[in-house]
FISEPA-867629 format. One record per residue (C-alpha): residue number from 1; residue in one letter; z, y, x. Coordinates in steps of 0.001 Angstrom, whole numbers. Layout:
<sites>
SITE   i aa      pz      py      px
SITE NUM  a       Z       Y       X
...
</sites>
This chain:
<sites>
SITE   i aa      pz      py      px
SITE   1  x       0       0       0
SITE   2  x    -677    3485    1210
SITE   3  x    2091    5747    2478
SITE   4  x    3615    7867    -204
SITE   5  x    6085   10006    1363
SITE   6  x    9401    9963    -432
SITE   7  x    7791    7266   -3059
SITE   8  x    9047    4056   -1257
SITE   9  x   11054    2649   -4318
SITE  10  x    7259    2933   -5599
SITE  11  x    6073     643   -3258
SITE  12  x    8824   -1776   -3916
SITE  13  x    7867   -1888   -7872
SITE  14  x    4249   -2289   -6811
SITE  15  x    5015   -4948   -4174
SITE  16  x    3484   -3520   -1696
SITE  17  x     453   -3783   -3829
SITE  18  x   -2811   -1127   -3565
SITE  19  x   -2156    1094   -5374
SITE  20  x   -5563    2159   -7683
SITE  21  x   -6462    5981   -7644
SITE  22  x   -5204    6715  -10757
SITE  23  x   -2232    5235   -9928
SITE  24  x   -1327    7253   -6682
SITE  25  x   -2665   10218   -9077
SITE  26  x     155    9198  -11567
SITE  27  x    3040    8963   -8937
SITE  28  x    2147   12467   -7343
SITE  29  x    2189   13768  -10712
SITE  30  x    5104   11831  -11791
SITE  31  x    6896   12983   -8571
SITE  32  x    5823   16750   -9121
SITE  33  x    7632   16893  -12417
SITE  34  x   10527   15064  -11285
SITE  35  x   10559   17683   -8451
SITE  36  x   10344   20210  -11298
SITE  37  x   13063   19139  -13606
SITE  38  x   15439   18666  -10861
SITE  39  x   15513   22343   -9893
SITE  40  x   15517   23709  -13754
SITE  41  x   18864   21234  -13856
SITE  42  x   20610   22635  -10520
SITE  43  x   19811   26151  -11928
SITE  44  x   21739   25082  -15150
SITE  45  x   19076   24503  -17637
SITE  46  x   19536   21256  -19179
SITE  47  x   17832   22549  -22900
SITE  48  x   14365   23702  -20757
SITE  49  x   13708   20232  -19319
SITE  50  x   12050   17595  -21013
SITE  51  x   13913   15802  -24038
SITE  52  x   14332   12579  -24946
SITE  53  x   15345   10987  -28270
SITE  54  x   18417    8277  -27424
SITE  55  x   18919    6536  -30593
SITE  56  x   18047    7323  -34258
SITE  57  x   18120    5123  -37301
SITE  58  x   17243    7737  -40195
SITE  59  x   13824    9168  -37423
SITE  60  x   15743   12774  -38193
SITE  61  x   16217   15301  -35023
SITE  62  x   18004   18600  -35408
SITE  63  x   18036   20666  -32954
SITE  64  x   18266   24825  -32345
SITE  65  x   15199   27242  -30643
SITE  66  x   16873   29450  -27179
SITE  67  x   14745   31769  -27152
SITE  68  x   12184   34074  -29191
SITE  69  x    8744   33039  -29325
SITE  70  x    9564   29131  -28561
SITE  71  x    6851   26962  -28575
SITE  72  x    8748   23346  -29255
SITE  73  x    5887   20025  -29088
SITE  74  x    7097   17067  -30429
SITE  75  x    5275   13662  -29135
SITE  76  x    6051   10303  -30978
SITE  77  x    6627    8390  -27497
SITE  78  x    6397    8340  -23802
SITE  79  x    2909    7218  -23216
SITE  80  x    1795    9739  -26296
SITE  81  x    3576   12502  -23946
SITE  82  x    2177   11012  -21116
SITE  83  x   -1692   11900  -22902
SITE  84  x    -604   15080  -23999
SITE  85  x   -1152   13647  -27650
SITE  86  x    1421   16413  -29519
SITE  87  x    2684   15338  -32979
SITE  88  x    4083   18191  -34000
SITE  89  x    3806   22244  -32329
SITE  90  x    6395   24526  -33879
SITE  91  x    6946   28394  -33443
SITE  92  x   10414   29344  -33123
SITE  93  x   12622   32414  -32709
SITE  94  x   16107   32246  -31140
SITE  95  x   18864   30705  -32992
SITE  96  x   16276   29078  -35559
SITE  97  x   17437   25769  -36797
SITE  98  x   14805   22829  -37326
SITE  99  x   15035   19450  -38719
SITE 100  x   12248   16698  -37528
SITE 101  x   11799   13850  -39394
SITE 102  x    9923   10421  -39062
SITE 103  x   10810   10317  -35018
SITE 104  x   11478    7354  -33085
SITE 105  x   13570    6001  -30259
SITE 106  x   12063    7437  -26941
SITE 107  x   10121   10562  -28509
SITE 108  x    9534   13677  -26183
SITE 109  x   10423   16817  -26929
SITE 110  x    9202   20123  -24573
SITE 111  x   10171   23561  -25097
SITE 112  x    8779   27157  -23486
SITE 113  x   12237   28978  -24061
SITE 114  x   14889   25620  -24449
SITE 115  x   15821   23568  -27033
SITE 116  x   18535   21224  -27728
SITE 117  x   19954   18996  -30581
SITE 118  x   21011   15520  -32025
SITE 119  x   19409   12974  -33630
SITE 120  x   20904   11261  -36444
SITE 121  x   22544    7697  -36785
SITE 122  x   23621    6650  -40325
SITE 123  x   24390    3348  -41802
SITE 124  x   26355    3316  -45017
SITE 125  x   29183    5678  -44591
SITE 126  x   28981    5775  -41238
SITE 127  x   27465    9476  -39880
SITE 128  x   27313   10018  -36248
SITE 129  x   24906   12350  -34124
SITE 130  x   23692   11638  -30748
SITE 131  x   22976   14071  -28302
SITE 132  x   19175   14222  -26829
SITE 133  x   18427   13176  -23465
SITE 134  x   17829   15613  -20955
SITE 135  x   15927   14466  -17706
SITE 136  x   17632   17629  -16057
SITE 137  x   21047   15077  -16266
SITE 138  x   18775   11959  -15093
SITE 139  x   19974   10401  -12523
SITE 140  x   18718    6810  -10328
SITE 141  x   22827    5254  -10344
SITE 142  x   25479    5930  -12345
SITE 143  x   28838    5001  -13356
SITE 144  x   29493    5151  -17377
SITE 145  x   32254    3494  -19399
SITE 146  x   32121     968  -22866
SITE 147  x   35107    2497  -25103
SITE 148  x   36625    1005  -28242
SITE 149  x   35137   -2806  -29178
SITE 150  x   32086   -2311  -26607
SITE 151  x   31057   -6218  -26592
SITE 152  x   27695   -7921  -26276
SITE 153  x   25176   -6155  -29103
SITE 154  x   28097   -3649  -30068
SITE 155  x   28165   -1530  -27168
SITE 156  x   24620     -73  -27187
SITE 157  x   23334    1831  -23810
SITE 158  x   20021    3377  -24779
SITE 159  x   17700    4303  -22254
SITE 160  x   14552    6366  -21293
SITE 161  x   12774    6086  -18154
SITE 162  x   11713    9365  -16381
SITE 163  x    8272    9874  -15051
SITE 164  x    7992    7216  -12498
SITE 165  x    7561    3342  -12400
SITE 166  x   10745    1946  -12251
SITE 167  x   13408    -960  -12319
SITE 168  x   16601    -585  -13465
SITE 169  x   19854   -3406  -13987
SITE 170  x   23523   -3234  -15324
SITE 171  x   25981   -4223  -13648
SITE 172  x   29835   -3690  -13663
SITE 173  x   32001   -2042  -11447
SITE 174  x   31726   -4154   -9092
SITE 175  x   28310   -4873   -9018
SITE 176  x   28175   -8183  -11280
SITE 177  x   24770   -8228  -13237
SITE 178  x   25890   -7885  -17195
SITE 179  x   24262  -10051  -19407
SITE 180  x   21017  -11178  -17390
SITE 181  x   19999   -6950  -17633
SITE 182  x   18348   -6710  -14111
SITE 183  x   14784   -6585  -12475
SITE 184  x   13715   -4699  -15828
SITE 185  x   10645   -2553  -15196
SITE 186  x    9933      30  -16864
SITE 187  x    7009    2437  -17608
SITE 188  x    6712    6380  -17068
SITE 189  x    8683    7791  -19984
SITE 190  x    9335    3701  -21645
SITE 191  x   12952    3597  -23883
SITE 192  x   14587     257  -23821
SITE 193  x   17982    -660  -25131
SITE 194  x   20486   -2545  -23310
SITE 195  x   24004   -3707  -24589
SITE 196  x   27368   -3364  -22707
SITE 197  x   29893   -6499  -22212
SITE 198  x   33400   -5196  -23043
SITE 199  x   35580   -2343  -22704
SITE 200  x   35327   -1062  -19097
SITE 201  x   33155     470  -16130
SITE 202  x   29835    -307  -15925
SITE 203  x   27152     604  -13455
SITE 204  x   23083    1934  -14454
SITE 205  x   20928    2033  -11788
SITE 206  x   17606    2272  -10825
SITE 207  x   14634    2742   -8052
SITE 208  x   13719    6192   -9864
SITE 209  x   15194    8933  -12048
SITE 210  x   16075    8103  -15975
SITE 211  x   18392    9240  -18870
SITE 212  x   20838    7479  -21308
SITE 213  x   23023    7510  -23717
SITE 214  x   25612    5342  -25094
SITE 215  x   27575    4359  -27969
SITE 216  x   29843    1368  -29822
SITE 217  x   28687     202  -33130
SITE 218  x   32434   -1402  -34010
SITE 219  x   30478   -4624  -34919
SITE 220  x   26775   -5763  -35281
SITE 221  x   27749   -6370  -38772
SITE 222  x   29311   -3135  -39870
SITE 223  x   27082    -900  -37195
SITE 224  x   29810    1886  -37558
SITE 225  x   28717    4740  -34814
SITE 226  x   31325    5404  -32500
SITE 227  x   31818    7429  -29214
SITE 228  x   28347    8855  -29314
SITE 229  x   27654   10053  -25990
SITE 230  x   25581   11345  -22872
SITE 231  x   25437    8874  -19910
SITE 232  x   25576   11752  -16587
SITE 233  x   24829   11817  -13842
SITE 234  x   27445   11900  -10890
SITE 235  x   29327   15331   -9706
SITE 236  x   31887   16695   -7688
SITE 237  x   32886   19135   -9963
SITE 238  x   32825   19084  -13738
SITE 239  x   35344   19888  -16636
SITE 240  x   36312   17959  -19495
SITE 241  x   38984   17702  -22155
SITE 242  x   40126   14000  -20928
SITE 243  x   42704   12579  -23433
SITE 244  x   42249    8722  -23464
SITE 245  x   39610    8927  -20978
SITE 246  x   38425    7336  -17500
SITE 247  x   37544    8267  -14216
SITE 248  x   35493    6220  -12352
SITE 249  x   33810    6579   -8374
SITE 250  x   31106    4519   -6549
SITE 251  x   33205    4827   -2895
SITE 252  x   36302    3704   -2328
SITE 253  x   39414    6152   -2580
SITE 254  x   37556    9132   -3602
SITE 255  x   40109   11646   -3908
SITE 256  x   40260   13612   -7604
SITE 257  x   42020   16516   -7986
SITE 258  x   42270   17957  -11546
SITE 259  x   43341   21751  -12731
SITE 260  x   44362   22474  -16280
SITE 261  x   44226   25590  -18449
SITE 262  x   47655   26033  -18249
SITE 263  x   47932   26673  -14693
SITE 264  x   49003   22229  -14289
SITE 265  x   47607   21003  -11151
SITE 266  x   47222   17353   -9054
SITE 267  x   45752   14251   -7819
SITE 268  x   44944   11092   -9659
SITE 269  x   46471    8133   -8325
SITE 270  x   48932   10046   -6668
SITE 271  x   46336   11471   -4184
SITE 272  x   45159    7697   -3412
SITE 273  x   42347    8071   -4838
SITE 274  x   39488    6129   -7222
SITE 275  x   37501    2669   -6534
SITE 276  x   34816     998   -7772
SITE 277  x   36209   -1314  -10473
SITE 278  x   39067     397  -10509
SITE 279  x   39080    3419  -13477
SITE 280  x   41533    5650  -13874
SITE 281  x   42988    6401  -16930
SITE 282  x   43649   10322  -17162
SITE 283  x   46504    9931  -19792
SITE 284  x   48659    6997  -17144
SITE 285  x   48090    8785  -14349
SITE 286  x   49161   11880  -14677
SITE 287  x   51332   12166  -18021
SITE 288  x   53248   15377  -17000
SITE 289  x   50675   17723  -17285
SITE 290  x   46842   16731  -17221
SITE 291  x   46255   18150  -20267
SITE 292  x   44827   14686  -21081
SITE 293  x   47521   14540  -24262
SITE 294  x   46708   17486  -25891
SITE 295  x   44533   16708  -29054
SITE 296  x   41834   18596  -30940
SITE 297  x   40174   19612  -28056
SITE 298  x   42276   22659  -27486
SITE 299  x   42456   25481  -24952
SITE 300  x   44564   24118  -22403
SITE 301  x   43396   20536  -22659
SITE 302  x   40266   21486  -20972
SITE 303  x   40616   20144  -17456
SITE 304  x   38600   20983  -14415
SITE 305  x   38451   17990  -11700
SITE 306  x   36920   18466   -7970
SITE 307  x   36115   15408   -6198
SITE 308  x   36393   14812   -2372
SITE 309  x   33262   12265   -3408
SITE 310  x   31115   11557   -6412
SITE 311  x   32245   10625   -9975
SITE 312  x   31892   10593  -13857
SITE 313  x   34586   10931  -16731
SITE 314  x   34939   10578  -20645
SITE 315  x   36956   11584  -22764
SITE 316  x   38625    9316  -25276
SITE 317  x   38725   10967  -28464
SITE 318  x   40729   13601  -29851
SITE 319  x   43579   13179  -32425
SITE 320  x   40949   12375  -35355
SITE 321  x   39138    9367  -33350
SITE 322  x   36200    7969  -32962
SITE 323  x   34226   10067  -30909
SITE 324  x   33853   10991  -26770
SITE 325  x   32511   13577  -24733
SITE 326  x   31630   13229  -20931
SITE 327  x   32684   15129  -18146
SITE 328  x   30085   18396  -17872
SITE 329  x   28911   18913  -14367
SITE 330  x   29538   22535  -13811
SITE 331  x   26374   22671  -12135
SITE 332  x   24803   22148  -15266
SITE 333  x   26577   24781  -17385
SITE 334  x   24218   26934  -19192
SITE 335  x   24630   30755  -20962
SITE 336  x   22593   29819  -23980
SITE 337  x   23999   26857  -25703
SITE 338  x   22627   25240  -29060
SITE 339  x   24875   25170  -31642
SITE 340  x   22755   23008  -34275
SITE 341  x   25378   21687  -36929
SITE 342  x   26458   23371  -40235
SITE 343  x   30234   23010  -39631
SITE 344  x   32805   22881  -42652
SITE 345  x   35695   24871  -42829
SITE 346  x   38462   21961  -42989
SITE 347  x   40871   20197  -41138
SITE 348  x   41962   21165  -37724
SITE 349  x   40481   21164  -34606
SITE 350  x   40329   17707  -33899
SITE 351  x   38119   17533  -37291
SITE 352  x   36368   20988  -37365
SITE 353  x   35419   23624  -34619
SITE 354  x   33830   24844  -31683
SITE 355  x   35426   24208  -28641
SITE 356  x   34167   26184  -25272
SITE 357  x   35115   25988  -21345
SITE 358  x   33885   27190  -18179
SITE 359  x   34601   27526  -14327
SITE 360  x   35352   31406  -15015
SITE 361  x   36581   33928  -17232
SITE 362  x   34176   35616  -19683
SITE 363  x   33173   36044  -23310
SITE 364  x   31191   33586  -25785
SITE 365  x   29449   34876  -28519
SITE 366  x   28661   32557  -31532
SITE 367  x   25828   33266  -33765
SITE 368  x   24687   31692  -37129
SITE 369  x   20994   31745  -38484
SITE 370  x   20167   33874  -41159
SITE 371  x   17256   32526  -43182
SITE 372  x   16982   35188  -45140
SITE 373  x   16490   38033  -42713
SITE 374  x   14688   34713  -39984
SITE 375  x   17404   36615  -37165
SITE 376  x   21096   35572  -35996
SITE 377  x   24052   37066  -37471
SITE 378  x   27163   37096  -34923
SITE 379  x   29655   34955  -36739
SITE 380  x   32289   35180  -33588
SITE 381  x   33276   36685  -30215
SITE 382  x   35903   34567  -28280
SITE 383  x   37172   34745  -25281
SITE 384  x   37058   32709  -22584
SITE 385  x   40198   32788  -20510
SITE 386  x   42854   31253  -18423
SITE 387  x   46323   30583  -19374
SITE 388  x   47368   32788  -16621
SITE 389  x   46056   35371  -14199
SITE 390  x   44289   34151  -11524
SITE 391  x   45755   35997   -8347
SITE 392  x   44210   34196   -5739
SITE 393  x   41037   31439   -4984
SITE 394  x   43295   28251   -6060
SITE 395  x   44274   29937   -9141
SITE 396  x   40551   30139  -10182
SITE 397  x   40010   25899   -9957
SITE 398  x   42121   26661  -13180
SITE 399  x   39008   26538  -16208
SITE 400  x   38849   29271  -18506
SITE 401  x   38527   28237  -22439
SITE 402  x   38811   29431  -25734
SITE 403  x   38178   27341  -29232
SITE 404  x   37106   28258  -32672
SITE 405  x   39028   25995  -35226
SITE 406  x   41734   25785  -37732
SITE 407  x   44473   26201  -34667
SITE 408  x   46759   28881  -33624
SITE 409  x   48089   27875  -30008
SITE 410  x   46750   30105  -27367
SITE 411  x   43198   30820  -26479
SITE 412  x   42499   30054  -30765
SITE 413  x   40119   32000  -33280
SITE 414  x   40191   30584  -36542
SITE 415  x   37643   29158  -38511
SITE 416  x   37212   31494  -41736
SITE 417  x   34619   29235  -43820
SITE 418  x   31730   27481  -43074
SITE 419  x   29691   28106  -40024
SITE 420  x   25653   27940  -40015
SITE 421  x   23812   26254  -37449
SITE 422  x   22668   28992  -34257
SITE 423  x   23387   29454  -30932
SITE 424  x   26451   30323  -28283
SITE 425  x   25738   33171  -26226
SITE 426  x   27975   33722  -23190
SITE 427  x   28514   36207  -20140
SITE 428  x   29267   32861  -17771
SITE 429  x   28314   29206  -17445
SITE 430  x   29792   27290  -20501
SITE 431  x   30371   23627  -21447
SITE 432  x   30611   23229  -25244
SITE 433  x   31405   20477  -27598
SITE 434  x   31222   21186  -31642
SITE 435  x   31973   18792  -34561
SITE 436  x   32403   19224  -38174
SITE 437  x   35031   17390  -40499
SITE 438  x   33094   16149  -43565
SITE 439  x   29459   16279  -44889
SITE 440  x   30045   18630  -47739
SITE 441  x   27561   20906  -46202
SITE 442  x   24360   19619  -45682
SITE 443  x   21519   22325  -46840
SITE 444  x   17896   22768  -47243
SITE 445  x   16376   23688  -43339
SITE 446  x   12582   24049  -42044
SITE 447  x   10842   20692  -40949
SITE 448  x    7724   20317  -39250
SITE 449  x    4204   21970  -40511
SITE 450  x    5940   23901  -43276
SITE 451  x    8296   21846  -44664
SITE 452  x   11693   21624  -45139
SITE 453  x   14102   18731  -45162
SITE 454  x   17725   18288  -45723
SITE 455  x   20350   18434  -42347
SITE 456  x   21408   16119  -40163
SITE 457  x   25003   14128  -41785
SITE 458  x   28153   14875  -38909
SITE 459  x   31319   13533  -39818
SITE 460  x   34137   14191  -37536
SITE 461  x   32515   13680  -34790
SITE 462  x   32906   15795  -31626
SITE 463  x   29725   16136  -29883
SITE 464  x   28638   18055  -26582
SITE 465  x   25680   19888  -26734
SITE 466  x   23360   21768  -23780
SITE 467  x   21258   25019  -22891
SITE 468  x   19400   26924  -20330
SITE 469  x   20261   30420  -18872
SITE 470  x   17240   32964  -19064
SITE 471  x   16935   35049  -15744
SITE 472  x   17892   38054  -17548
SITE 473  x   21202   37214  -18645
SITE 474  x   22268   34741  -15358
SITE 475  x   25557   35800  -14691
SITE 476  x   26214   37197  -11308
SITE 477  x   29111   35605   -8949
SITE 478  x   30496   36663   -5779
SITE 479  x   33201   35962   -3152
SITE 480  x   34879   39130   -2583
SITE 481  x   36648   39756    1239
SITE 482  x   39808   38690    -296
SITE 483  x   38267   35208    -939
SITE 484  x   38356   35669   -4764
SITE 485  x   35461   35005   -7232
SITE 486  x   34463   38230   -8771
SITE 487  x   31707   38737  -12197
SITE 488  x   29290   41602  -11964
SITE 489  x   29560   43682  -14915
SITE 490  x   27074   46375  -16243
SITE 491  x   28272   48763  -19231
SITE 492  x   26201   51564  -20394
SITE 493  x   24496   51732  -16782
SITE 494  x   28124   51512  -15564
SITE 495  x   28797   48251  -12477
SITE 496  x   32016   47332  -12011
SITE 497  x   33550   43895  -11057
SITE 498  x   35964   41594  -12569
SITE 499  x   37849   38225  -11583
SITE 500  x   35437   35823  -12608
</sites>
C-alpha cells in the first residue's frame, strides 16, 4: 500500500492492500475533515461540527438554530452525507426551534451557524431524549461506564463512525473483549449498535475517530430509557455535577484533584490516584465535601476535576433518578448553547430547570423563541458565580455556577412558569444540562418543508446539551502579573477587567 502520512491505522484496515484511487481520494478527504472538526472542537464549538443521530425510536429530532441566517441540511445516513444527497435544507434564525421527523439512527446533520438537539426515545410511558453526536467530542479510545441494570441487550452503546475506515472493539477495564464486539469494521460515517455487559467500566476504541452515546433500557422487555448520555472523549480538565458517579483513567494512578463551588477542595483516592479497572466512585471517596451529595443539580454541586493524566466521569443521577450527565471537557465549553426543550414549571430542580457551570465567573442569558414576532425574548439573566471570592490562582480551580429551578439555596433563580425552547447566551465558556419534570407541555413547532409537528416528550430527565462560540462574542482571558485570570470587559466603548 502506498504511504499515507499519518493514515497508518488505514493501512492496517486495508491490510496492506492497494489502495484504488478513489480510495486514497476518500482517506485524504476523510482525513481533511477530521483535521477540520478537530480544531472547531478545541476552539469550543461542539454545535458547528457535524451531527450525528445516536438513537431514536419515534425518527423525531429537536434541536435549536445558533445563529441568524442558519442553513441546517439534514441527510438520512452516512453514505447519503457522504454523496452530498440532502434530505431536508432549512433556513433558520437564532434561537428558532425545529422538530424533524421520519429520521433514522446514524442521520447527519450540518449547520453554517451551529445547531444542537435531542432525538427522541419513547416506548409506552417511557420518554427520554438523547443528545446528538458531535464528531467535535469523537474520539479513537475511550473510557465510558454501564449504570443502573446495564446487562447484555439492556445496556445499549450506540455508535457512529467518523469519516475514515475503521475498526473498533469493547472491551472492559481491563481490556477483556465484551461479548465477542471486536475486529468490527466500519464504514465512513456507518452507525452500529453494540450492548454493554453489566454495571461497570468499559473501554471503546478504535483505529480512527468516532462518536457514541449510551444508555440502559431497564430490560429488553420493558425498554424503559434510562441514563441517556454522551460517550466523551478523554480530558484533563472538565466539570461535572458528580453525585453517584465514576471516575475512570486509562494509566495507572492518575492523580484527580476535584474543586467544588463552595470553595471544598481534594484528591480522589486520597491522592493515590485512578486505575484501569478500578473506578472511583465520587460519593465513597470523598463524602465530606465533593459536592457529589448534593441533589438537583445545584450550584455548589458542580465540581471541577484536573487530572495529572487523562480521564472521563458521569454523573449518577440527581435526587429524581434515572438520568446521567458526563463530565464536560472545559475545552469544549461553548458561549452559545441550545436550549431546545419546552420546560414545565414543576417540581424542583432535580425535576425541572436549567442548570449552568463554567471555569469562570460571568453572566448567562436565557432566551425563549417567540413565534409570533420569529425573534428571542430574554426569559432570564443569571449569574454565574463562585461561592466565594476568588483571591488568588487556586481559588479560581473553584467553578462558577448558577441554576434556574424551583430552588432557593445560593447561586438560584426561580422558575416562574413554563419556559419555551431557545438558546443560552453567555459572557464565558458554559457547560449546561436542562430537563423538564412532566410532558404537560408539548406544543405545535415548525418541521421540515413547511410543516409543523408536535415536540419532542422529556420527562424528568436531565440532559446536557452543546454550542459553538461565534468570533464576535469569544470571551477574552488573560493571566494578569499577579498570576490571576482576568475577563476583558467592554461597556459603552468603556475596557475594564474583571476576575474571570
Amino acid at each position: 500500500m502506498k504511504h499515507l502520512g499519518k493514515q497508518e491505522d488505514q493501512k492496517d484496515i486495508a491490510e496492506n492492500e492497494d489502495l484504488t484511487g478513489d480510495a486514497v481520494s476518500s482517506v485524504a478527504a476523510g482525513s481533511t475533515l477530521g483535521l477540520e472538526q478537530s480544531i472547531l472542537a478545541k476552539a469550543g464549538q461542539p454545535a458547528l461540527t457535524v451531527l450525528a443521530v445516536g438513537y431514536t425510536t419515534s425518527g423525531k429530532v429537536q434541536g435549536c438554530s445558533l445563529g441568524d441566517g442558519n442553513v441546517i441540511e439534514v441527510f438520512s445516513s452516512g453514505s447519503e452525507y457522504n454523496s452530498g444527497n440532502v434530505l431536508y435544507r432549512e433556513f433558520m434564525n437564532l434561537g428558532e426551534p425545529i422538530c424533524f421527523t421520519g429520521l433514522s439512527n446514524g442521520a447527519i446533520i450540518t449547520s453554517t451557524q451551529g445547531f444542537y438537539g435531542f432525538s427522541e426515545q419513547v416506548e409506552g410511558s417511557s420518554e427520554s431524549p438523547m443528545p446528538l453526536l458531535s464528531y467535535g467530542l469523537s474520539f479513537k479510545s475511550t473510557f465510558l461506564f454501564g449504570f443502573r441494570s446495564s446487562g447484555q441487550n439492556d445496556g445499549l452503546i450506540h455508535v457512529v463512525n467518523g469519516p475514515l475506515l475503521n475498526n473498533i472493539k469493547l472491551t472492559d477495564g481491563g481490556g477483556v473483549v465484551q461479548v465477542s464486539q471486536e475486529n468490527i469494521v466500519l464504514q465512513p460515517w456507518e452507525y452500529i449498535q453494540l450492548t454493554t455487559n453489566g454495571n461497570k467500566e468499559y473501554i471503546l476504541e478504535g483505529q480512527n475517530p468516532m462518536m457514541a452515546c449510551i444508555h440502559g433500557r431497564m430490560n429488553e422487555t420493558s425498554n424503559k430509557f434510562a441514563d441517556s448520555r454522551l460517550v466523551m472523549p478523554l480530558t484533563n480538565d472538565g466539570i461535572t455535577w458528580p453525585r453517584s458517579g465514576f471516575v475512570s483513567a486509562p494509566y495507572n494512578n492518575t492523580v484527580v484533584n476535584w474543586f467544588t463551588r463552595d470553595n471544598a477542595e481534594g484528591s480522589l483516592n486520597s491522592g493515590n490516584g485512578v486505575s484501569p479497572s478500578s473506578p472511583i466512585d465520587f460519593d465513597a471517596a470523598s463524602p465530606t465535601g465533593t459536592g457529589a451529595n448534593d441533589p438537583d443539580y445545584q450550584p455548589d454541586g458542580a465540581t471541577r476535576v484536573f487530572a495529572v493524566g487523562l480521564i472521563s466521569a458521569y454523573s449518577g443521577a440527581d435526587s429524581a433518578g434515572y438520568e446521567a450527565s458526563p463530565l464536560m471537557p472545559t475545552s469544549a465549553m461553548s458561549q452559545v448553547v441550545a436550549q431546545p426543550l419546552f420546560i414545565d414549571d414543576s417540581g424542583d430542580g432535580g425535576n425541572s430547570g436549567i442548570a449552568i457551570a463554567s471555569p469562570y465567573q460571568g453572566t448567562a442569558k436565557i432566551y425563549e423563541w417567540n413565534d409570533v414576532t420569529k425573534t428571542i425574548d430574554l426569559a432570564y439573566t443569571l449569574p454565574i458565580t463562585r461561592g466565594t471570592t476568588a483571591t488568588d490562582r487556586n481559588g479560581q480551580k473553584h467553578p462558577a455556577a448558577g441554576q434556574v429551578a424551583n430552588e432557593t439555596g445560593s447561586g438560584s433563580i426561580l422558575l416562574v412558569g413554563q419556559l419555551k425552547a431557545g438558546v443560552i447566551i453567555a459572557d464565558v465558556p458554559i457547560t449546561v444540562v436542562v430537563q423538564n419534570a412532566t410532558p404537560t407541555l408539548i406544543p405545535t413547532i415548525r418541521s421540515q418543508n413547511g410543516t409543523t409537528t408536535t415536540s419532542i416528550i422529556n420527562d424528568d430527565d436531565e440532559t446536557l446539551t452543546l454550542g459553538w462560540t461565534p468570533s464576535t462574542l469569544k470571551s477574552e482571558i488573560t493571566e494578569g502579573v499577579d498570576g490571576i485570570l482576568y475577563k476583558r470587559v467592554i461597556n459603552a466603548g468603556t475596557e475594564s477587567w474583571e476576575i474571570a
